[in-house]
VOGU-3710 file (C-alpha; in Angstrom, 3 decimals, decimal comma):
1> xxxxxxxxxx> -84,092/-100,552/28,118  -84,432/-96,742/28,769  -86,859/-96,552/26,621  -89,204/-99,002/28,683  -88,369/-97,641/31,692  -90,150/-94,500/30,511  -92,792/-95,950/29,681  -93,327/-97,651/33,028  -92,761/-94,493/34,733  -95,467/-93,313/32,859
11> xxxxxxxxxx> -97,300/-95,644/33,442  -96,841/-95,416/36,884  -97,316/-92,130/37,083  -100,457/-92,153/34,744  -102,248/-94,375/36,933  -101,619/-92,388/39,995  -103,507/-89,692/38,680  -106,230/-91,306/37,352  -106,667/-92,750/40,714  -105,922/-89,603/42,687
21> xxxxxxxxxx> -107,007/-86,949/40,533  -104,061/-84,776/41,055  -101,648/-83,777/38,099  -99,021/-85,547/36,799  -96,620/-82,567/37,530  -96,597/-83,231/41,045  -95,599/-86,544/40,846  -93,744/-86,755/37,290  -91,463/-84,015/37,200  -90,113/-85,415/41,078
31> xxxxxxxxxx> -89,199/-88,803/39,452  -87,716/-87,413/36,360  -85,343/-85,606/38,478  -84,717/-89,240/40,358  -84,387/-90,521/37,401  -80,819/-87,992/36,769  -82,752/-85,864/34,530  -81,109/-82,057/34,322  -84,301/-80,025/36,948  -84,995/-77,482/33,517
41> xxxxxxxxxx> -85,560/-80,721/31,135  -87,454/-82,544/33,626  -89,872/-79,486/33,703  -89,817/-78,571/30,093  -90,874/-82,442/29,659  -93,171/-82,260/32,350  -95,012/-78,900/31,378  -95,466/-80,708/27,375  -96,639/-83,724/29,012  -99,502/-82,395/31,167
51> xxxxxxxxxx> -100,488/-80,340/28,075  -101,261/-83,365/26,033  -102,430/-85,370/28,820  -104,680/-83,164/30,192  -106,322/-81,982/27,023  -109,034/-84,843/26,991  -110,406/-83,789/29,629  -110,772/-80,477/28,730  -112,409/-81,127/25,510  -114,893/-83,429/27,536
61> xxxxxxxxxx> -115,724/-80,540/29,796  -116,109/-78,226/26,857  -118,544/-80,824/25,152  -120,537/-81,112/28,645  -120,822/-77,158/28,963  -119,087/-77,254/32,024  -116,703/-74,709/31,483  -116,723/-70,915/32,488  -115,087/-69,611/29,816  -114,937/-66,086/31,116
71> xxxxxxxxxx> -113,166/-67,258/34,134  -110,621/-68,931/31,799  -109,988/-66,054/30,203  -109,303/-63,536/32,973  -107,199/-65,984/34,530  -105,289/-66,774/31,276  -105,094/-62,844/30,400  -102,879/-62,857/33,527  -101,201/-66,603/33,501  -100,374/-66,835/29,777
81> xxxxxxxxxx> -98,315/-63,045/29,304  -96,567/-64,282/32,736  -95,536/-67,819/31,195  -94,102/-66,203/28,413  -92,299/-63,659/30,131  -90,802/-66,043/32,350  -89,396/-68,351/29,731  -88,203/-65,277/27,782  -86,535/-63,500/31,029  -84,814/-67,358/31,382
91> xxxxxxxxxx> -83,392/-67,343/27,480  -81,862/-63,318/28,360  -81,209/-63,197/32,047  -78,768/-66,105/32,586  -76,455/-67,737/29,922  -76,454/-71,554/31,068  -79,524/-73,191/32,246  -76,971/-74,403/35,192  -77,054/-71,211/36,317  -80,891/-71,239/37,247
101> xxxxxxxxxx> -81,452/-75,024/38,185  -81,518/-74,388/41,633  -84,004/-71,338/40,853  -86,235/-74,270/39,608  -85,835/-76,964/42,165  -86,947/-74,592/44,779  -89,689/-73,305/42,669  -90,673/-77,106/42,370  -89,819/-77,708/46,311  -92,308/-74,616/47,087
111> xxxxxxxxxx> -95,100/-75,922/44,628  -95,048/-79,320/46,092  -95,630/-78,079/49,558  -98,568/-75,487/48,527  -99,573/-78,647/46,548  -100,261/-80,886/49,390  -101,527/-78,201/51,986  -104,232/-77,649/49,382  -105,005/-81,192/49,585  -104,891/-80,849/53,299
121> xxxxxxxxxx> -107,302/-77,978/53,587  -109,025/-78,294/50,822  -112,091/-79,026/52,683  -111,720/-76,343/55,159  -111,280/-73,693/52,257  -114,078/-75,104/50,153  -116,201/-74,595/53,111  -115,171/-71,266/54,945  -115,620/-69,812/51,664  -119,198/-71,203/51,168
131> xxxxxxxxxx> -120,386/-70,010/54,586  -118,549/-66,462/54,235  -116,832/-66,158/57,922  -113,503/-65,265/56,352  -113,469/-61,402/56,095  -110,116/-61,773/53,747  -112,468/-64,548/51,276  -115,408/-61,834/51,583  -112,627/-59,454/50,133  -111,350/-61,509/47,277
141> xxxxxxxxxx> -114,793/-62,644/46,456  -116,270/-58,657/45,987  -112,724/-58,024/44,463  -113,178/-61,704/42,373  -112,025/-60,263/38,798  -109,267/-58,313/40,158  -108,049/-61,288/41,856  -108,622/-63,972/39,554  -105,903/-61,735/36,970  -103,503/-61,819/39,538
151> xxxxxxxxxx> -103,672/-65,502/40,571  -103,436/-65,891/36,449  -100,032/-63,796/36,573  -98,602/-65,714/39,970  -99,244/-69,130/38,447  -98,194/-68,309/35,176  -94,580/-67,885/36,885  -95,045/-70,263/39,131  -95,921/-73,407/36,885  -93,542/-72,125/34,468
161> xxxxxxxxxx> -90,693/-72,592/36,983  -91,856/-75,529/38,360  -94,483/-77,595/35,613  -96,140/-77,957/39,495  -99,745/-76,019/40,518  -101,733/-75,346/37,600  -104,031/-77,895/38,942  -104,291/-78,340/42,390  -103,353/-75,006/43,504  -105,568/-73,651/40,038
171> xxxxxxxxxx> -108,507/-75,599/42,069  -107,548/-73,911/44,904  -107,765/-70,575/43,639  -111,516/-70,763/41,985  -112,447/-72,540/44,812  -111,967/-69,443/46,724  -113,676/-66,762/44,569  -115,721/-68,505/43,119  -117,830/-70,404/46,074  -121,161/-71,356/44,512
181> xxxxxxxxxx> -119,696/-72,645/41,219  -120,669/-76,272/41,232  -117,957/-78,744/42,173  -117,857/-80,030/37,758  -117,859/-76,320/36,951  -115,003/-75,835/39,344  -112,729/-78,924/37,698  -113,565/-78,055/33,838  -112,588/-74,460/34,561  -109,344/-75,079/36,008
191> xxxxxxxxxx> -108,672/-77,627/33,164  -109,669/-75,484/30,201  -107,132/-73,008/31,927  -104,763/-76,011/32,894  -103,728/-77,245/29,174  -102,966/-73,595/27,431  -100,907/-72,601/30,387  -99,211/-76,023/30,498  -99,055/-75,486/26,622  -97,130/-72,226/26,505
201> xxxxxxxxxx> -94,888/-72,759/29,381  -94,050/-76,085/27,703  -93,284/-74,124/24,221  -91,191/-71,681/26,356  -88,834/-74,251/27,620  -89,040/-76,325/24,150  -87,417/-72,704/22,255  -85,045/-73,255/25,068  -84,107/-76,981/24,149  -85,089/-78,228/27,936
211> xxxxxxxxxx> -87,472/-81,019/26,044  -86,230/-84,312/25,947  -89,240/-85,119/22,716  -88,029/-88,856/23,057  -88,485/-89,076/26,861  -91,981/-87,124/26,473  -92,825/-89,739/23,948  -91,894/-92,729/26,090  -94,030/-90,815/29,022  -97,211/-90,633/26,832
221> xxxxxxxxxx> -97,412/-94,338/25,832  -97,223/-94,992/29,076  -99,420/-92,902/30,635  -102,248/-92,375/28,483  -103,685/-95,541/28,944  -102,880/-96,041/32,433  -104,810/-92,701/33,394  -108,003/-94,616/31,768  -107,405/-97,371/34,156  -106,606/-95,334/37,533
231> xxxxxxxxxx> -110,083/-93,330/36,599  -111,700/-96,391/36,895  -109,579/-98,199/39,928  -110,041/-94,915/41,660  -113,718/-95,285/42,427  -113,013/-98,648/44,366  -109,959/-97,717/46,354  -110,377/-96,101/49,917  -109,797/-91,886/49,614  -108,651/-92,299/53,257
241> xxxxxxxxxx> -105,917/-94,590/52,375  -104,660/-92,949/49,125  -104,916/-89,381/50,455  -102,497/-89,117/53,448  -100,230/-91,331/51,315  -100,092/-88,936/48,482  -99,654/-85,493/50,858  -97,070/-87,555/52,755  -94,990/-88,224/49,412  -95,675/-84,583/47,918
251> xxxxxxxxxx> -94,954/-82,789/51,182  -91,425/-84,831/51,873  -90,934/-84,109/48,048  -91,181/-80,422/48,533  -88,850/-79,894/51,751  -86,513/-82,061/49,951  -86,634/-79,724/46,822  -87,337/-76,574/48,498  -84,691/-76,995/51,485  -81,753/-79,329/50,474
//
């Protein structure tokens, strides 16, 4: 009976995203957790899980030449040493992963919250950085390599603390310095950057036994064909409706996490 569950909660999850758009991590990793899941094994699951999941779509955007690879690779330079580190400084630092759960709720808490106020102001950054009023985007954009490293080695912690942000908040980022990429450009970037960060920060907490390969499996059945479904669903439903639902859930999600 477990079992199913799983797969209905990927399932559910799965179609969320393929009608939303926005990771599984945000939403998965939150009901793992509900679900009485330990916070380290729901985000080891989690950052395996968005991996795989996310994967076809980066291969599609690689086939489509809609990519910029050498945007991946300053930002990985930066995100993928960082993962690492912080799954290594994890193993040697503490001795129980009880001792750093709350470390990771709160990481999760904060992620949800920068989560939805991207999908808040998405718009507003999308745009100010377009019509370049913002003296501090005019700084990061001149500065765009420099800064596109250090994003790479903030969300490489981040996401490995929290499996939350290497999407949305990834979008976020390249959204910012890089203005004039086209909006496809923009998504298969942050994907083909997505998956090997999701990848190794899922590896990191695998070597620390915080994956549950049973649970993951359960999760994939479900979801995989469910995303297929919510892609297509999503072009009937009503953005208006969905979105303030979706920031309303993440953003409770995050002051619960982040606060309590």
């Amino acid at each position: 009976m477990e079992f199913l569950l799983y797969i209905a909660a990927g399932a559910l999850v799965g179609l969320a995203v393929g009608v939303t758009g926005v990771g599984g991590g945000s939403l998965m990793t939150p009901l793992l957790l509900l679900f009485g899941f330990p916070p380290h094994v729901a985000i080891g699951t989690d950052l395996l899980y968005a991996a795989i999941t996310k994967s076809s779509g980066m291969y599609m955007h690689a086939r489509r030449h809609t990519v910029q690879w050498r945007v991946v690779g300053v930002m990985a330079a930066g995100s993928l040493p960082a993962a690492g580190l912080t799954a290594l400084l994890l193993a040697t630092v503490f001795t129980d992963a009880d001792e750093y759960g709350g470390l990771l709720t709160t990481s999760l808490g904060v992620m949800l919250i920068m989560t939805a106020s991207v999908l808040v102001f998405k718009g507003r950054i999308q745009q100010r950085s377009l019509d370049g009023s913002s003296p501090v985007l005019q700084s990061l954009q001149h500065h765009q390599g420099v800064w596109t490293f250090v994003m790479g080695l903030v969300l490489g912690v981040l996401v490995t603390l929290s499996s939350v942000g290497a999407g949305a908040i990834g979008t976020a980022v390249l959204l910012m310095l890089y203005p004039h990429l086209p909006p496809i450009r923009i998504v298969g970037t942050d994907l083909a950057h997505a998956v090997p960060l999701t990848l190794l920060a899922g590896l990191g907490h695998l070597f620390l036994g915080h994956v549950d390969l049973k649970l993951l499996g359960a999760l994939l059945i479900g979801s995989l064909p469910a995303i297929w479904l919510g892609t297509h669903l999503g072009t009937r439903l009503p953005d208006r409706v969905l979105h303030p639902i979706l920031v309303t859930v993440l953003l409770g999600l995050g002051i619960k996490y982040a606060v309590f």
